[in-house]
C-alpha positions in Angstrom: 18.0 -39.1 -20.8 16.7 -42.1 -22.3 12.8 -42.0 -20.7 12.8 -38.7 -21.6 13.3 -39.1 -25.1 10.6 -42.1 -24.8 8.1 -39.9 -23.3 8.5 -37.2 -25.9 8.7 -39.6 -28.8 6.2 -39.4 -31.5 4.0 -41.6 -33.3 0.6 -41.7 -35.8 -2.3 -41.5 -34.8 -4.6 -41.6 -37.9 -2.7 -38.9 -39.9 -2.0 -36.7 -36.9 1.9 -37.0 -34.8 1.1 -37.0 -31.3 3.4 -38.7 -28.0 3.3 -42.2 -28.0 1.4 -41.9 -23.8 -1.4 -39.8 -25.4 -2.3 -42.0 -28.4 -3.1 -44.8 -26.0 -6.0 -42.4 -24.5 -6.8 -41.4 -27.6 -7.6 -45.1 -29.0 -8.7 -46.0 -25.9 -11.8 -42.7 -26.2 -12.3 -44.3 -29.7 -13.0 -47.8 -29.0 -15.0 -47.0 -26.1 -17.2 -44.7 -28.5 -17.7 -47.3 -30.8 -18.1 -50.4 -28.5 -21.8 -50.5 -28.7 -22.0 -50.5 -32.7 -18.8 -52.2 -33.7 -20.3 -55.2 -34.8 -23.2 -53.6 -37.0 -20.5 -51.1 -38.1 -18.2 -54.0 -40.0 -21.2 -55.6 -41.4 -21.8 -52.2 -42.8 -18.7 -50.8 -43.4 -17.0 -55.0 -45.2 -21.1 -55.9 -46.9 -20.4 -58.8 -44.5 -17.4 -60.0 -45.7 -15.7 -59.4 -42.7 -17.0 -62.9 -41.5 -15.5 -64.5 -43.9 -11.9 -63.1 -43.4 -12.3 -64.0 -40.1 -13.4 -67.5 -40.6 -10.7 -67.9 -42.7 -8.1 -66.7 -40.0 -9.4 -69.4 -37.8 -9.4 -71.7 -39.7 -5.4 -70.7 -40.7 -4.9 -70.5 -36.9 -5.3 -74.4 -36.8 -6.9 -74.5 -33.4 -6.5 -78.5 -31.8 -9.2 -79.9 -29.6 -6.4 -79.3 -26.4 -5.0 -76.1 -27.8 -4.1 -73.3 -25.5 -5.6 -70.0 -27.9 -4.9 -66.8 -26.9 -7.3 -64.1 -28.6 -5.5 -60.3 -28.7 -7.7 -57.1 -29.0 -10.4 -59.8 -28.9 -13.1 -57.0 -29.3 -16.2 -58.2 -29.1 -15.3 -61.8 -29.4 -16.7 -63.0 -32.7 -13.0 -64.8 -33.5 -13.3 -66.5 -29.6 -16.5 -67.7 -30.4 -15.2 -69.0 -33.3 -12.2 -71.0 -31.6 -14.4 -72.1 -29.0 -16.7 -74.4 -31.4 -13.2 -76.1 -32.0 -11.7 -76.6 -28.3 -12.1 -79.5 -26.6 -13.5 -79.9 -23.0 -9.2 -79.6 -22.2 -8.9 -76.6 -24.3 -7.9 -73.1 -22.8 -9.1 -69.7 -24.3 -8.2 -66.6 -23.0 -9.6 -63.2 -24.5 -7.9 -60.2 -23.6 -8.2 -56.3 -24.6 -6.6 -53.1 -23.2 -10.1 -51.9 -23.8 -12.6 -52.5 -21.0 -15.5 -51.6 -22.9 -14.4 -53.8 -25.7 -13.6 -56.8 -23.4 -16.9 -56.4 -21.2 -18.8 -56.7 -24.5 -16.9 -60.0 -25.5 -17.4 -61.6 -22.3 -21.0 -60.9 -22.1 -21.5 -62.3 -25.7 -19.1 -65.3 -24.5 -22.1 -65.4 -21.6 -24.5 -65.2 -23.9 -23.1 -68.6 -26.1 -23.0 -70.5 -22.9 -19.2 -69.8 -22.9 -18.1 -67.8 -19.7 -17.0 -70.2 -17.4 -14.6 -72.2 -19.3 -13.0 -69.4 -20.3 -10.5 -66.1 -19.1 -11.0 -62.4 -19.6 -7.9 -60.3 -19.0 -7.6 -56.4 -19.9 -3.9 -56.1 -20.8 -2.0 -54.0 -23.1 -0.9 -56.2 -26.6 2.6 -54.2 -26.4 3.1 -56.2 -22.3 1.3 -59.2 -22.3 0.1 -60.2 -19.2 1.1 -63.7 -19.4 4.4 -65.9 -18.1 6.6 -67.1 -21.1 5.7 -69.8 -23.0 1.5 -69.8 -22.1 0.1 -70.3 -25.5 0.7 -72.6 -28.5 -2.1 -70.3 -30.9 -2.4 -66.8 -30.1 -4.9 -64.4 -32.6 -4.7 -60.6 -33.2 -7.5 -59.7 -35.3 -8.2 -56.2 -36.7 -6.5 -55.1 -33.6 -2.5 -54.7 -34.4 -2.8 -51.5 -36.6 -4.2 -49.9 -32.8 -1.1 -50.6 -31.4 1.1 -47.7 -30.7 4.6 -50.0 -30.6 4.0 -52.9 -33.2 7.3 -54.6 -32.6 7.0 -54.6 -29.3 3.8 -56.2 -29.2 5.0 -58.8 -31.8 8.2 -59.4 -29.0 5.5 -60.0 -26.6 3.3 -61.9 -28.4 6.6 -63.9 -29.3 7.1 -64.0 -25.4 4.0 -65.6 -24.4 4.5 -68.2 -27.1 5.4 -72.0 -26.7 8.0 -73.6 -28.9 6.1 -75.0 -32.4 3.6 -72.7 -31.3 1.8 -70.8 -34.4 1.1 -66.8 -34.5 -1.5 -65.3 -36.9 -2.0 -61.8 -37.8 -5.4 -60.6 -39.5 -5.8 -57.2 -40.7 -6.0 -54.4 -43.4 -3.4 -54.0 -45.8 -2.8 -52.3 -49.2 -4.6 -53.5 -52.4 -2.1 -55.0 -55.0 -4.9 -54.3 -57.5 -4.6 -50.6 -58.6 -7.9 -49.9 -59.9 -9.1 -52.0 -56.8 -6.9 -49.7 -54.5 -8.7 -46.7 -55.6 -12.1 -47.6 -55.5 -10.9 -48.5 -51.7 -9.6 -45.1 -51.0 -12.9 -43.0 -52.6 -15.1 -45.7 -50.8 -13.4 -45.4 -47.1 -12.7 -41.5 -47.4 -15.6 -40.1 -48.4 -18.4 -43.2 -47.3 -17.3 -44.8 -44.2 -16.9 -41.8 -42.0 -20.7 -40.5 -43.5 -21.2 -43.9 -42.4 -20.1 -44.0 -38.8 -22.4 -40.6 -38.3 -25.4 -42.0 -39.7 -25.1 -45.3 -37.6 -23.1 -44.4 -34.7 -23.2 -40.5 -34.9 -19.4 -40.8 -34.6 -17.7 -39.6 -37.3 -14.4 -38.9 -35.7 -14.0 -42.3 -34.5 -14.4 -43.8 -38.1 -12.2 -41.0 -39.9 -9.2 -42.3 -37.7 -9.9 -45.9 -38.6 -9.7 -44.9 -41.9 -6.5 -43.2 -41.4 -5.3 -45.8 -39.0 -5.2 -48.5 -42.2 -3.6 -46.0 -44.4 -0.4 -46.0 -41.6 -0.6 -49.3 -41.1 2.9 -51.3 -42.8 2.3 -52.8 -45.7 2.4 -56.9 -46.2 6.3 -57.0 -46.4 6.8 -54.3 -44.0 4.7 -56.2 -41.8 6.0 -59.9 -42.4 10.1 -57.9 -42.3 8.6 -57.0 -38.7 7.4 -60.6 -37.7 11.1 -61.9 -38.5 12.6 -59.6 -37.1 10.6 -60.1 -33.7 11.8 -63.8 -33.8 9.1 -65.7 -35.6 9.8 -67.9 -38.4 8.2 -69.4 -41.0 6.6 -66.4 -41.8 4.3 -65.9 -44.5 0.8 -64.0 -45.7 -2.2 -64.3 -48.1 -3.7 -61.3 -49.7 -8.0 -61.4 -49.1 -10.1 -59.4 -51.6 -7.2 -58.4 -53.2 -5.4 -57.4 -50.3 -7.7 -55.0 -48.4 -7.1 -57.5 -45.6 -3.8 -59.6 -45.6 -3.4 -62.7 -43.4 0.0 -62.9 -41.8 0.9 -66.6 -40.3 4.4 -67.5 -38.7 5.9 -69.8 -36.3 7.8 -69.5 -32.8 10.0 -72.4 -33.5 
């Protein structure tokens, strides 16, 4: 009776309720859709600022010269390539994605930075890790968590794969504490950055559900409530840009 009522359960996708098995097809059609333009689409879509959030998270993530990193819904692997410029020749970086065409593009631009063959590439699914207990003292998830069709499971497995004083961060849209700033935001990624996506990409579909896909995304407590309640400790967040982005950070202590 139980996997019944898991097969049949329900969750968001964008704005729509659809079973939990088909919404991991349906992300999976959009990310493959938007592979080839993601990274000229968050220029676009963040004026760049995207970058800076990111260098930010790093930075955060306090990589050491022999850390073990692990990189979640790497993507196209502009956070790896950031971690990498801070491993030393003992450091271990593994980039992993449920989506193939997502991690194929990472790894080739790892190629391309001289990177490939101190590193791993692994497709696995954030929500079961593919990785024994206790693998990683930094692991990443970047833009990636709000995709995930089970968020506290995939914070119980990031948990999982974790070492003991090992450090977790979370980077990824949020909800404006600014309320002028939160509507500007809504008009801006309602009615721009889908018209945007089928300029550029000639996708629109793709970009209307990552709109949606922030909008049902837990809020900064929600999300730091979740962390806790997954195990980590420690946990705390910064608003960016008056929260459009938050950065979660906690421990596995």
């Amino acid at each position: 009776m139980e996997s019944h009522d898991r097969r049949d359960a329900k969750t968001q996708f964008g704005f729509r309720k659809v079973i939990e098995s088909e919404k991991d097809q349906l992300v999976e059609r959009v990310f493959k859709s938007v592979a080839e333009n993601y990274d000229l689409m968050n220029d676009l879509m963040s004026f760049g600022v995207h970058r800076v959030w990111k260098r930010l998270a790093v930075l955060h993530l306090g990589v050491r010269h022999n850390s073990s990193v692990l990189d979640v819904a790497c993507g196209t692997a502009d956070i790896s390539l950031a971690i990498a410029k801070k491993l030393g020749p003992r450091g271990r970086l593994v980039l992993t994605d449920i989506n193939s065409s997502m991690l194929r593009l990472g790894r080739n631009r790892m190629l391309d930075h001289g990177h490939l063959a101190r590193y791993s590439y692994v497709q696995s699914d954030a929500e079961n890790l593919a990785f024994a207990e206790g693998s990683f003292d930094r692991v990443i998830i970047s833009f990636g968590l709000r995709n995930v069709t089970r968020i506290n499971q995939a914070l119980e497995s990031m948990y999982q794969v974790m070492r003991p004083g090992s450090r977790l961060l979370v980077l990824e849209f949020s909800k404006p504490v600014i309320p002028l700033l939160e509507k500007i935001y809504h008009e801006y990624s309602f009615r721009v950055i889908p018209a945007i996506g089928q300029i550029v990409a000639r996708d629109r579909d793709s970009y209307q559900y990552l709109v949606e896909s922030i909008r049902q995304h837990p809020d900064q407590d929600t999300l730091a409530d979740m962390m806790a309640r997954a195990g980590f400790e420690r946990v705390e967040y910064f608003n960016l840009t008056g929260g459009i982005v938050a950065m979660h950070v906690a421990w596995k202590l």
